[in-house]
C-alpha positions in Angstrom: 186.1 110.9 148.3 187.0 114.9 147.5 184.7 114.2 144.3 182.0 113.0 146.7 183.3 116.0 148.9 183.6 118.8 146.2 179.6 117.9 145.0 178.3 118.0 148.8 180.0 121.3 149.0 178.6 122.8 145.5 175.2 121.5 146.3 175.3 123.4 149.8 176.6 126.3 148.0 173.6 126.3 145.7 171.3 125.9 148.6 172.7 128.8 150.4 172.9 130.9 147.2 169.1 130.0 146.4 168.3 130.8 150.1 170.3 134.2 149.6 168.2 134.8 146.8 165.4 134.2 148.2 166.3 136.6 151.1 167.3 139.2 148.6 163.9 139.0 146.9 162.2 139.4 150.2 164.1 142.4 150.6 163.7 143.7 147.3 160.3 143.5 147.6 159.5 144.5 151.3 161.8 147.9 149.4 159.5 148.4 146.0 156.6 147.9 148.1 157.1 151.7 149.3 155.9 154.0 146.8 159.1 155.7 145.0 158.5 159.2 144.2 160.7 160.9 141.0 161.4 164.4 141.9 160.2 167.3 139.6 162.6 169.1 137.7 163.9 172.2 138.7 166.3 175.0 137.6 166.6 176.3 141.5 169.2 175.4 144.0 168.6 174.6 147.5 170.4 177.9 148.5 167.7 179.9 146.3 164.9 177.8 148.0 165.9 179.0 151.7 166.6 182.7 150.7 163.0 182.5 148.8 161.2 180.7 151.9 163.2 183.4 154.1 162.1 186.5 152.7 158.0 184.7 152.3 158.2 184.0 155.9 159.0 187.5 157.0 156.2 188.6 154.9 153.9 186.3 156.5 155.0 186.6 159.8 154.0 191.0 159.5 151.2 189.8 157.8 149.4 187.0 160.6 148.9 186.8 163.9 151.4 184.6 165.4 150.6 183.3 168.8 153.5 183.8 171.2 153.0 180.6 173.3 156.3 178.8 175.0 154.2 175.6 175.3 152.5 175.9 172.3 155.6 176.8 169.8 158.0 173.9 171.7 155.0 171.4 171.2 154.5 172.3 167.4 158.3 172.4 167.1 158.8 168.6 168.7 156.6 167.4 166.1 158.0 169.2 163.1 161.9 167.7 164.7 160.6 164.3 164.8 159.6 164.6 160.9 162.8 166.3 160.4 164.6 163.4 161.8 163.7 160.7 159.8 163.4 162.6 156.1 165.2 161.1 153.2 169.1 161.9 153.6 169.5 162.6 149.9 166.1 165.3 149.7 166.7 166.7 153.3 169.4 169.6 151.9 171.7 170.7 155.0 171.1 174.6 154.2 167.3 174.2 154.8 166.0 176.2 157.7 163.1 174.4 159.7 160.6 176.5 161.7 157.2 175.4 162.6 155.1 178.8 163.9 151.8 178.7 165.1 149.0 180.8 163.8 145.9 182.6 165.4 143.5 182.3 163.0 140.4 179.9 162.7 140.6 178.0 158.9 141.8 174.8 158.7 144.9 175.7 157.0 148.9 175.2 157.2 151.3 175.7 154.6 155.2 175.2 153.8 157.6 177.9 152.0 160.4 176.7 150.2 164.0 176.2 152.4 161.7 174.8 155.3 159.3 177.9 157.2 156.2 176.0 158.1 153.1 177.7 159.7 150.3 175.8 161.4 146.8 177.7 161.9 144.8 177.1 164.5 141.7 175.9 162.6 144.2 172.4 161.9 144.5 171.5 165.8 140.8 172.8 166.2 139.5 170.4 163.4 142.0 167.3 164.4 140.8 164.5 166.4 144.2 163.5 167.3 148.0 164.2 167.3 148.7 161.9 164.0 145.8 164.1 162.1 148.0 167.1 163.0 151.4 165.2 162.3 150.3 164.2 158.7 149.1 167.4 157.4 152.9 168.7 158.4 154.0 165.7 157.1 152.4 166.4 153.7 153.5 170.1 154.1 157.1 169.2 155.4 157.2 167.1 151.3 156.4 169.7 149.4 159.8 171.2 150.9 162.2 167.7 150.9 160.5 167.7 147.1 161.1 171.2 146.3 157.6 171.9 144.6 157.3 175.4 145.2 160.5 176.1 142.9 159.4 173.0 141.0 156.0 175.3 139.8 158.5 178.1 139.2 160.2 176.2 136.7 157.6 174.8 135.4 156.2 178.4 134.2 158.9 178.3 132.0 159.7 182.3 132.4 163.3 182.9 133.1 162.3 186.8 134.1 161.3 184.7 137.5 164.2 185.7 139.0 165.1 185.1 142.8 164.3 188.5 144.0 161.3 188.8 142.4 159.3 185.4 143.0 159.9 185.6 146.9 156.3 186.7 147.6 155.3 184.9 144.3 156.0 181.3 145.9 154.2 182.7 149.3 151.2 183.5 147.2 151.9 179.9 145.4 151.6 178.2 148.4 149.8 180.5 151.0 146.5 180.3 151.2 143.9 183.1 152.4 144.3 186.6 152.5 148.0 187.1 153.6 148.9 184.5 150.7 147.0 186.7 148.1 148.4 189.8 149.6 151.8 188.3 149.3 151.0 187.5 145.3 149.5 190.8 144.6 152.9 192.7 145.8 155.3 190.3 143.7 155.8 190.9 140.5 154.5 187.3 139.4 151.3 188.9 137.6 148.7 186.6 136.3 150.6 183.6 137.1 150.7 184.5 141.1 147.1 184.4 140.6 146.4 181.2 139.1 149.5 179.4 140.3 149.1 176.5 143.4 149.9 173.2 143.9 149.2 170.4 140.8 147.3 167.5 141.7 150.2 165.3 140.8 152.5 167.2 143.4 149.9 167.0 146.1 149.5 163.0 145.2 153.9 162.9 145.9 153.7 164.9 149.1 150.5 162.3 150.2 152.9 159.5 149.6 155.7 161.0 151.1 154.2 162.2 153.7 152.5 158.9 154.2 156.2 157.6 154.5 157.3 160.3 156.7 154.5 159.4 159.1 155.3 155.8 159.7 159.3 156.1 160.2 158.2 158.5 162.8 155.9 156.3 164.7 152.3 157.3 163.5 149.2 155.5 161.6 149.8 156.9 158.3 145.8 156.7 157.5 145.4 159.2 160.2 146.4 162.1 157.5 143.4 160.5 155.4 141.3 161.0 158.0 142.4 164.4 158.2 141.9 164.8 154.4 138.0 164.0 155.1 137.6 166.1 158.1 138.6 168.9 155.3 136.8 167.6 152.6 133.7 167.3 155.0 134.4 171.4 155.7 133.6 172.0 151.9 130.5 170.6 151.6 128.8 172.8 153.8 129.0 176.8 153.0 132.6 177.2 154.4 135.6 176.5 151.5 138.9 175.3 153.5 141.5 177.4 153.2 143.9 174.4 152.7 142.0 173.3 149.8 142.5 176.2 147.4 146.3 175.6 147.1 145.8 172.1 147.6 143.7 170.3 145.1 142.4 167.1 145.9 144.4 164.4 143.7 141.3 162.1 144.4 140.9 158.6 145.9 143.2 159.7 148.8 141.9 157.3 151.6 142.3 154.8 149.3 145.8 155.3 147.9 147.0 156.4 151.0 145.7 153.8 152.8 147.3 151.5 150.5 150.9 153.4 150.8 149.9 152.5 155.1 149.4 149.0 154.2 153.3 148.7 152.9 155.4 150.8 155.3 156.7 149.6 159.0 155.9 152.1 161.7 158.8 152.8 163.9 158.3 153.6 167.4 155.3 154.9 168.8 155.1 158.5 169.4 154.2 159.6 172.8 151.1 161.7 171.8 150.0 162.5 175.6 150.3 166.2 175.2 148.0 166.3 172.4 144.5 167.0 174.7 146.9 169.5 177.2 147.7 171.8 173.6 144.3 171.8 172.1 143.0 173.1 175.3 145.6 175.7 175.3 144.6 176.3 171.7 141.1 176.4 172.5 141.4 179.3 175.3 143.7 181.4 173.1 141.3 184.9 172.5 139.2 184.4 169.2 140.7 184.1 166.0 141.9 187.7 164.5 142.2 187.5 160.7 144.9 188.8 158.8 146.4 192.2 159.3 145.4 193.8 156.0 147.6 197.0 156.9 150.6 195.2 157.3 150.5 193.1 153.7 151.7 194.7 150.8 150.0 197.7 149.6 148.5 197.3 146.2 146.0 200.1 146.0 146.2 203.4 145.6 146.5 205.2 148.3 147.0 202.0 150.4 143.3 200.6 150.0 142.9 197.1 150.9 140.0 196.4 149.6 137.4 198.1 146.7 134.2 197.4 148.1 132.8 194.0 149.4 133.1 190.8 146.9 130.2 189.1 146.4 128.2 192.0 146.6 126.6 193.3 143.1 128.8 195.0 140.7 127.1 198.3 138.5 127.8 198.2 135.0 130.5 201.2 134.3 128.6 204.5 134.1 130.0 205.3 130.6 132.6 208.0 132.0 136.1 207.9 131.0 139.6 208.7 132.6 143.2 208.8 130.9 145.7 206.6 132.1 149.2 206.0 131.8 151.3 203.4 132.9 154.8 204.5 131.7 155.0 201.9 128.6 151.0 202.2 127.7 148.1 204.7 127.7 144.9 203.6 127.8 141.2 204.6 128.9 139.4 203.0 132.1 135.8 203.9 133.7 136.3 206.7 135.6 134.7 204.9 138.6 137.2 202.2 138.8 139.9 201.9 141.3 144.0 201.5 140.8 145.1 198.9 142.4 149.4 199.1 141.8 151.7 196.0 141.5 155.4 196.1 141.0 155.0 195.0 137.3 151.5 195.3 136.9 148.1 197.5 137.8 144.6 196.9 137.5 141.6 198.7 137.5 138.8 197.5 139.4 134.9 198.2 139.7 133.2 198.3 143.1 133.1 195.0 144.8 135.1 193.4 142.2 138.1 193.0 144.8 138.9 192.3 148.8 138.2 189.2 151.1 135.7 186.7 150.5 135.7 183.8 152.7 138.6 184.0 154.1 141.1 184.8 150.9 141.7 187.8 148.9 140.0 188.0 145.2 140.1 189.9 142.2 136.3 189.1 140.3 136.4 191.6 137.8 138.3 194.1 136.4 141.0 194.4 134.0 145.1 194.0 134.4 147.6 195.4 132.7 151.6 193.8 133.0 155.0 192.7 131.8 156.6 189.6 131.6 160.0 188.8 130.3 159.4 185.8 128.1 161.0 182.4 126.7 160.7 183.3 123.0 160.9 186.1 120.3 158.4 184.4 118.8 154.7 185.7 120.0 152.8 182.9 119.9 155.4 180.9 121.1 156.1 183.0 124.0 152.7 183.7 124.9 151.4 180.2 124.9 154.6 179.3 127.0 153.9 181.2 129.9 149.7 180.1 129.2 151.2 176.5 129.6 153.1 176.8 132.9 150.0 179.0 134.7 147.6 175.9 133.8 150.4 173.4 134.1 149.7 174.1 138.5 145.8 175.7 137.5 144.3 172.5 135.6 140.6 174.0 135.7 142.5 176.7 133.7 141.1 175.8 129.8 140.9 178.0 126.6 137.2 178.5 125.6 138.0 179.5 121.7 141.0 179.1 119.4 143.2 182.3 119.8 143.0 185.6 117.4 145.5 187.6 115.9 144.8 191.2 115.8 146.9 194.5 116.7 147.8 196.5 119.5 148.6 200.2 118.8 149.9 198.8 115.3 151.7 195.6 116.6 150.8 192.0 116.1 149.2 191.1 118.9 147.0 187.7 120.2 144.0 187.7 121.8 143.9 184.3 124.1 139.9 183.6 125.7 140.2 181.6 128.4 137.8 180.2 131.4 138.4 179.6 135.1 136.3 178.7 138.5 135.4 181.8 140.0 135.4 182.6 143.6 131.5 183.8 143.2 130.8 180.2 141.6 130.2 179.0 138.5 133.4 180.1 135.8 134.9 183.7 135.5 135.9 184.7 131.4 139.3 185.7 131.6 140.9 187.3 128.4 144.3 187.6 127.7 145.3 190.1 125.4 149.2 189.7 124.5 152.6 191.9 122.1 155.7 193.0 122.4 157.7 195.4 123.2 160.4 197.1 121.8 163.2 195.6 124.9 161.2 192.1 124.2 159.0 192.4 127.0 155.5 190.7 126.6 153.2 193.0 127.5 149.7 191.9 128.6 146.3 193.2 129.1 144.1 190.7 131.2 139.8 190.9 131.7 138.1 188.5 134.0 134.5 188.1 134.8 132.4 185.9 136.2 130.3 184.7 133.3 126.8 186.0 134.5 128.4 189.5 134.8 130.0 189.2 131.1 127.5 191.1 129.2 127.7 193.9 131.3 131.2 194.7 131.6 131.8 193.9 127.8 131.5 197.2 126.4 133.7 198.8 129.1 136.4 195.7 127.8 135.8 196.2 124.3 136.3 200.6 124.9 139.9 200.0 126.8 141.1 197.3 124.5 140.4 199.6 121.8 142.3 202.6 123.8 145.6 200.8 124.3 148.4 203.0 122.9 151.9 201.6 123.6 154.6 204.4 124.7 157.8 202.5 124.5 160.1 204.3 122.3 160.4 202.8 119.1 
């Protein structure tokens, strides 16, 4: 009888153990279903993130017109609390400081420094069809934060001269778009890689799927941010380039993969979206769209000049006139017609129309750039291709066009690195990289970029200041 007993029991153990496991399986399952995302690596702390987002955001704040609406700024702020809310534990850091600001100007743009400043333009609420279109764009914005990408690209460069003081308005030009964003580059001391640096695909594709994620626990459609995703797309095909897009490369298939990231998550409970139609009124009777205040962002011309000449406009071969220049470490000579435009750690020299605003964002076209960078080897090649590596690491369409050269600068090995890029004007720009070093170590670099159809013209001018370079250092 307890034989009889014992063998009931262990078969009714099994039973519930096999149901258990079944139940666990489930589980298991129903949990792996959800996309997990492997953060990037990253030599920041949190701290570092929120003092870096701090001082960006008071740059963009003297830099773009804010709108100064009660309703408006507790609307976008209700939305950014409800993503807040249900962010990962373990990514959302306890020293990050959330602010969600709206912005007065018409692009379909928003953007989110490191440590947690988010600012929404306009443009997004104009272009949305709904609350959840709006939601999922801050969503995706609100996971480049939790995921730390902005320090992530900092890292990735490789350059530990990136120190904290000096990439704040780096990672605002990283992750800014338009004018102000530029403007915020151009005053860092970040140099070339301010100018190439935004977003890699493969970051934009994590802060879809986390964003996706962030969406549904909050109580919205996550596909709405796809649709969102092809309201922007459709902006580019016509002759206007969203601003949103040129920090924000398109991973591709993004309806489909995030559609498929919809299909495995559980939406938590509804949002009340009533107050979406009340806001985009408000938005919509708001006076027009200013664009950024160019006098307020960093001064990088002499004399405080924002712009030299208008971008896109024809640019005069150089008239064959010469001036002396000296930029503490290095002499060189430049046309005599071309304008000084100063950096922190850096200073170009730029023909008419080769830079200001075009379409929105700030752009340098041609010209040549002269700067320092503390690099990651004493070894030149090494060093040089380093800090090559991390700029196309978050600027894929950034490719060499030729193998590199080795030749001297004022009697110092040097490297001459060719390289091609998209240009603003269309079709690819020829940027040249000209790199040595220093006695303190420094890499010193002399830059060129053209867009290819202007190549031939501005050649000889490259070819005379190249050949001018004499380093001053003391040796």
């Amino acid at each position: 009888m307890r034989a009889h007993y014992t063998a009931e029991n262990m078969h009714r153990r099994a039973s519930i153990a096999a149901a258990l496991a079944a139940l666990t399986a489930f589980i298991t399952v129903g949990v792996s279903a959800q996309t997990q995302i492997k953060l990037p690596k990253n030599k920041y702390t949190p701290e570092q993130d929120v003092e870096l987002g701090r001082k960006a955001a008071a740059e963009v704040r003297q830099t773009y017109p804010i709108i100064k609406d009660d309703a408006i700024s507790s609307y976008l702020a209700k939305l950014g609390d409800r993503l807040v809310a249900v962010a990962p534990p373990e990514l959302n850091q306890k020293v990050y400081e959330y602010s969600f600001t709206p912005v007065n100007l018409k692009e379909i743009n928003a953007f989110a420094l490191p440590g947690g400043p988010m600012f929404v333009q306009r443009g997004m609420f104009d272009a949305a069809a709904s609350e959840g279109e709006v939601v999922g764009v801050m969503a995706h914005e609100l996971s480049h934060v939790l995921l730390r990408h902005g320090t992530a690209n900092a890292t990735k460069a490789e350059n530990p001269w990136l120190q904290l003081g000096q990439i704040a308005g780096a990672l605002g030009g990283a992750v800014v778009g338009g004018a102000a964003g530029s403007a915020i580059a151009q005053g860092s001391q970040f140099g070339l890689g301010t100018v190439l640096l935004r977003y890699s695909r493969d970051f934009e594709k994590q802060a879809d799927i986390l964003g996706s994620q962030l969406m549904a626990k909050a109580g919205y459609d996550p596909r709405a941010l796809a649709h969102m995703f092809e309201t922007i797309a459709a902006e580019s095909k016509g002759n206007r380039d969203p601003q949103w897009m040129s920090s924000h490369p398109d991973p591709g298939n993004r309806t489909a993969y995030i559609t498929k990231e919809a299909e495995s998550l559980t939406l938590g409970p509804a949002a009340d979206t009533s107050g979406f139609d009340t806001i985009k009124s408000k938005f919509a009777a708001l006076p027009a769209p200013t664009k950024p205040n160019a006098r307020n962002a960093p001064a990088n011309a002499a004399n405080g000049a924002a712009a030299v000449g208008t971008p896109g406009e024809p640019v005069s071969a150089p008239t064959g006139q010469l001036r002396n220049v000296n930029g503490g470490v290095f002499q060189a000579s430049v046309p005599d017609e071309w304008t000084a435009l100063k950096g922190n750690r850096s200073i170009r020299f730029v023909p008419k129309n080769g830079y200001g605003e075009l379409k929105g964002q700030t752009v340098f076209t041609h010209g040549v750039e002269f700067g320092l960078v503390r690099p990651s080897s004493r070894d030149l090649r090494e060093a040089t291709n380093l800090w090559l590596n991390g700029i196309h690491e978050s600027n894929p369409e950034l490719r060499k066009t030729a193998e590199q050269r080795m030749f001297q600068i004022s009697q110092r090995s040097a490297i001459e690195t060719p390289l091609a890029n998209a240009s603003p004007l269309g079709g690819d720009e020829l940027v040249n990289v000209y790199t040595t070093f220093l006695v303190d170590g420094s890499l010193f670099y002399f830059l060129t970029v053209v867009p290819e159809a202007d190549a031939q013209k501005l050649q000889p001018a490259f070819r005379q200041i190249e050949q001018s370079i004499r380093l001053t250092d003391a040796r």
